[in-house]
Backbone as a ProteinNet text record, in pm:
[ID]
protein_1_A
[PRIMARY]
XXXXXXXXXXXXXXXXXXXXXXXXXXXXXXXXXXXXXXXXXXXXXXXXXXXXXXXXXXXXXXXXXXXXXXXXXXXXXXXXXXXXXXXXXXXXXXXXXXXXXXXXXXXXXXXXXXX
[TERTIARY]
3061.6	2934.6	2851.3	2734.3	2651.5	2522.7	2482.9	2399.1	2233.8	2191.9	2064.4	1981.8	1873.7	1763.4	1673.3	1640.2	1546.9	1570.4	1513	1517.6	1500	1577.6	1567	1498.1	1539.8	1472	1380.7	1254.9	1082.3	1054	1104.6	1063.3	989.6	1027.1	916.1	811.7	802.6	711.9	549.4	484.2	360.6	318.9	441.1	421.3	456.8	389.5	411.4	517.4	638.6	744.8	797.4	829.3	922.8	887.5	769.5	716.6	660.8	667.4	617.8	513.4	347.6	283.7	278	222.2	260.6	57	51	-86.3	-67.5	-150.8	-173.7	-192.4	-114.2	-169.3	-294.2	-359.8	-509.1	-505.4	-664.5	-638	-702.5	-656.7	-737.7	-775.1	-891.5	-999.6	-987.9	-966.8	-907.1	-1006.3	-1080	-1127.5	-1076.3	-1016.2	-924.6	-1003.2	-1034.8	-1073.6	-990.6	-1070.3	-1046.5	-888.7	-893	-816.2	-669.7	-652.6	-531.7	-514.5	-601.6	-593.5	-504.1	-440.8	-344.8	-181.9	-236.2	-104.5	-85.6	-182.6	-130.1	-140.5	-228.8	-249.8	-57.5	1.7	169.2	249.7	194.7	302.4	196.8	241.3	163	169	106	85.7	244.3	209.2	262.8	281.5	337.4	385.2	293.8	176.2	41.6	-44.7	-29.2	-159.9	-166	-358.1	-375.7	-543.3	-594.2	-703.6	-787.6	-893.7	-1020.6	-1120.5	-1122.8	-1253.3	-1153.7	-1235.8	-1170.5	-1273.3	-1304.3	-1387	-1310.3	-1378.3	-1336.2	-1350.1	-1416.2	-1394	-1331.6	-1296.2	-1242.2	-1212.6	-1066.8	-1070.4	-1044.3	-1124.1	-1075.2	-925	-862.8	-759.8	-771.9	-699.3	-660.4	-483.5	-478.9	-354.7	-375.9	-239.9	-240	-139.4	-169.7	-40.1	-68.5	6.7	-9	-56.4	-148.6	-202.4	-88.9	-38.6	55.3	78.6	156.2	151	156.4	266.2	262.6	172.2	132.4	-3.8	-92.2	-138.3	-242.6	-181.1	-82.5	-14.3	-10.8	28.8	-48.3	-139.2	-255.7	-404	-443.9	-392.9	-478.3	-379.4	-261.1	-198.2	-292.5	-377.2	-477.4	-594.9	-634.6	-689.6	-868.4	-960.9	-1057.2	-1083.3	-971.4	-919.4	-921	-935.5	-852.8	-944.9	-1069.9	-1163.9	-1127.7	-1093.5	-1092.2	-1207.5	-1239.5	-1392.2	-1339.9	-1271.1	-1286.2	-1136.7	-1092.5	-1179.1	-1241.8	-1379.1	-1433.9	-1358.8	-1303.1	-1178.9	-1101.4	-1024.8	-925.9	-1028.5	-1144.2	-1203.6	-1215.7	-1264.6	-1329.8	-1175.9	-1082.2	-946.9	-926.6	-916.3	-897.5	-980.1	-1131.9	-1245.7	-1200.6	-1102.9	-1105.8	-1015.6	-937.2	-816.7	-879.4	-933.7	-1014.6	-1101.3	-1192	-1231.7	-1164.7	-1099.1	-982.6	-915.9	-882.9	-813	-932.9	-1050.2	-1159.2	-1237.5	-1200.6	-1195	-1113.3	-993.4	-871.1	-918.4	-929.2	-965.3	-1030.6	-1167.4	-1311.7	-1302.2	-1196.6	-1175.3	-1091.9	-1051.5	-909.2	-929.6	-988.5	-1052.8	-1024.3	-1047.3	-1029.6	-897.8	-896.7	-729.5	-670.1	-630.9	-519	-509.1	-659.5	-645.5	-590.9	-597.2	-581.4	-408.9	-353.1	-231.6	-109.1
-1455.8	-1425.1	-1551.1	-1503.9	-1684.7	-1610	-1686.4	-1691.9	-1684.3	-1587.6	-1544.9	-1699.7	-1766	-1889.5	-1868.7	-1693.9	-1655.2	-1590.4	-1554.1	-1510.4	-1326.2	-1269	-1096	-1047.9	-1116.1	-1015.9	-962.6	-1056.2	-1063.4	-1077.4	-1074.3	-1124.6	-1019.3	-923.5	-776.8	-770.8	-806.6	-774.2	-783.4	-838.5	-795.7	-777.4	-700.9	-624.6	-431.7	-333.5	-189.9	-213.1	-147.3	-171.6	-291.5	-348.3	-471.6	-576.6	-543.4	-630.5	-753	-909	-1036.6	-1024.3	-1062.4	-1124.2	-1272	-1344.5	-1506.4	-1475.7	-1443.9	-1470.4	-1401.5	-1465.7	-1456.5	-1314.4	-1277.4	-1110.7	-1096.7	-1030.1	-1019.1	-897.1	-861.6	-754	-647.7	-528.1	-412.3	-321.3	-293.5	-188.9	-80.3	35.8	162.2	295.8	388.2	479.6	603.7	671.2	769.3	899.2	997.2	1123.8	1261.3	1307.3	1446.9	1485.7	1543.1	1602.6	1518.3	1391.2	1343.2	1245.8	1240.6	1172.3	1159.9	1318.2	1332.9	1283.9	1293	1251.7	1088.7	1024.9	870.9	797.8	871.7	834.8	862.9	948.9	938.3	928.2	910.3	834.7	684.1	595	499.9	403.2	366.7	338.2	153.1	92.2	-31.2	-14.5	-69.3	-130.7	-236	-289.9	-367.4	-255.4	-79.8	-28.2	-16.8	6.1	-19.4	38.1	185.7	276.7	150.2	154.3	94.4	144.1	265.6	366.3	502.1	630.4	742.8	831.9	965.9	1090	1170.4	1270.9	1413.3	1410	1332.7	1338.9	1274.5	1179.8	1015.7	882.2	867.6	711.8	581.8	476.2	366.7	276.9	232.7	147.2	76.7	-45.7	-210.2	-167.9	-246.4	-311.9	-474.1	-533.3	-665	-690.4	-696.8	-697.3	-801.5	-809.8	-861.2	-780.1	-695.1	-610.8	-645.6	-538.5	-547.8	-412.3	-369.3	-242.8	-140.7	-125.4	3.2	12.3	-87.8	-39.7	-13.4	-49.1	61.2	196.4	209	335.6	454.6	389.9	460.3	479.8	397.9	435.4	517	524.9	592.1	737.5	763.9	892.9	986.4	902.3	992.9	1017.6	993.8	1033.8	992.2	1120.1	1085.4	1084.1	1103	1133.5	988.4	871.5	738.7	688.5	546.4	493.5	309.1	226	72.4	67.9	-7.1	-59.5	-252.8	-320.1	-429.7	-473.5	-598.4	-688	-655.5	-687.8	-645.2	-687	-809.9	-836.4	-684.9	-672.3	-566.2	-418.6	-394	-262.2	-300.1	-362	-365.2	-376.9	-427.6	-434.1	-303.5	-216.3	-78.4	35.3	-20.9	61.1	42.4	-96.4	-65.7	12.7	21.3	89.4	229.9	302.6	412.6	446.7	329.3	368.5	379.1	260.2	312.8	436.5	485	592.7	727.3	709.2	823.8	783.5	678.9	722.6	743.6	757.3	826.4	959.2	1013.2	1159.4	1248.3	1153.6	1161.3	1269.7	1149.8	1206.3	1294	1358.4	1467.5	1542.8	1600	1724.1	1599.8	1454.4	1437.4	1355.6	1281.2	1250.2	1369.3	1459.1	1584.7	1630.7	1641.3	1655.5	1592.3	1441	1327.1	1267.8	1349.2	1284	1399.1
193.4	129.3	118.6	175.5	140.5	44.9	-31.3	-201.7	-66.5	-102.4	-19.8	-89.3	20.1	-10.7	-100.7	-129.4	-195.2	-305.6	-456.3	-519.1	-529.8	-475.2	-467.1	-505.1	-703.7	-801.9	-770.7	-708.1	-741.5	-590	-515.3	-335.4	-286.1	-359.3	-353.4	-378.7	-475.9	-614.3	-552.4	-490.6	-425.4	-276.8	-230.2	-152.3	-158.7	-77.2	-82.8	22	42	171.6	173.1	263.3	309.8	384.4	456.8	520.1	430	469.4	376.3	477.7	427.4	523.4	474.2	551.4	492.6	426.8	309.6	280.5	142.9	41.5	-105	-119.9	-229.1	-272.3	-344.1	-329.4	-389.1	-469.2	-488.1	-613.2	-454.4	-459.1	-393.3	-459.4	-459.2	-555.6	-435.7	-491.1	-431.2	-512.7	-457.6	-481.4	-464.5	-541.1	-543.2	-563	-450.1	-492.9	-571.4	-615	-658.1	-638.7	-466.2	-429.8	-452.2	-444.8	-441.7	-613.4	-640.4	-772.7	-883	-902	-1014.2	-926.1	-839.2	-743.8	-729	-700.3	-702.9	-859.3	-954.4	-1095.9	-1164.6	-1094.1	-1155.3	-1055.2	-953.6	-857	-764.1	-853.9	-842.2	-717.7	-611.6	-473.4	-498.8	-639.1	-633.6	-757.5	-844.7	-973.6	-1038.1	-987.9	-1042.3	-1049.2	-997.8	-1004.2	-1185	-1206.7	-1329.9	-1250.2	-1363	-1362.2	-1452.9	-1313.3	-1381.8	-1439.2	-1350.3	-1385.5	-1334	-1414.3	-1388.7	-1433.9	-1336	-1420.6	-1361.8	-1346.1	-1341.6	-1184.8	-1084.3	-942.9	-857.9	-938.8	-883.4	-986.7	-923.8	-1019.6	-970.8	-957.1	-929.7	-942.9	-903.5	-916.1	-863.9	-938.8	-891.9	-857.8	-728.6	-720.9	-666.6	-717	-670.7	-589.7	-440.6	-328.9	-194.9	-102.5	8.2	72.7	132.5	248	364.4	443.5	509.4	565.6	686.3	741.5	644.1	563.1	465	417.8	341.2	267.9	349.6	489.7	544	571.3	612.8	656.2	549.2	407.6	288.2	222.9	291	218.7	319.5	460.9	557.8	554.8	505	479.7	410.4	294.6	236.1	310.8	423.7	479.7	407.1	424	333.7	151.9	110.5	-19.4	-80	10.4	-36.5	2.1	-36.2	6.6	-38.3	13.9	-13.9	-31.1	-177.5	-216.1	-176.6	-229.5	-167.3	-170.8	-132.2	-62.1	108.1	63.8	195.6	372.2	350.7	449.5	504.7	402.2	380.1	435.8	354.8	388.5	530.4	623.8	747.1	829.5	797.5	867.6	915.6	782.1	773	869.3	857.6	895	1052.3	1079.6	1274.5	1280.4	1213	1260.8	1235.1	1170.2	1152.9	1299.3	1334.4	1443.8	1585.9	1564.5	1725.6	1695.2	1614.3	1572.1	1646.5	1551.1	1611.9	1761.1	1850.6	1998.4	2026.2	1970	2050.9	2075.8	1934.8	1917.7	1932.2	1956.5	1999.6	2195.7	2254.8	2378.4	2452.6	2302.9	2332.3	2439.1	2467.6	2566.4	2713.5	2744.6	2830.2	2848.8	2735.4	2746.7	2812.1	2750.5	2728.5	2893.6	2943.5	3101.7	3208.1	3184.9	3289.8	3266.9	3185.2	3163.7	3244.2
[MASK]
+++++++++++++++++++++++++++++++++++++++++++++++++++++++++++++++++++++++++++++++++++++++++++++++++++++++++++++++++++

């Protein structure tokens, strides 16, 4: 048995999943609609989330994490239900992967033929 270099406890602790990126965790401001709201308000995306704002259509949340694959893979699971307000870095990261995503899809009718 060799004594792991790193401390376990906390080696998690601001990231969603397993992945480390080598870069500071920041805060992410998250716009939570309607439809999925009561769902991430008690099953909470990270263990830093904390409701900034909340009505009856939508509630804001802070988390404080490393941005890293899961966490896009779980803000984009919600589909349009889930909106990144900042950091604007982070929103526009997101917004490409959104758009390569909608020319994939955009060209279904000719993909689907040529393959």
């Amino acid at each position: 048995y060799k004594e792991p270099e790193i401390d376990i406890s906390d080696y998690f602790d601001d990231v969603v999943g397993v992945t480390i990126p080598k870069c500071n965790a920041e805060d992410i401001i998250i716009k939570v609609y309607k439809a999925s709201m009561s769902f991430v308000l008690t099953k909470p995306i990270h263990l830093s989330q904390c409701i900034i704002e909340k009505s009856d259509e939508y509630a804001v949340i802070s988390i404080n994490v490393k941005p890293n694959y899961e966490l896009d893979s779980k803000i984009l699971s919600f589909g349009s239900n889930m909106e990144v307000l900042s950091p604007l870095t982070y929103r526009s990261h997101l917004s490409e992967k959104i758009q390569a995503m909608n020319q994939i899809y955009s060209n279904d009718a000719e993909n689907l033929h040529s393959k």
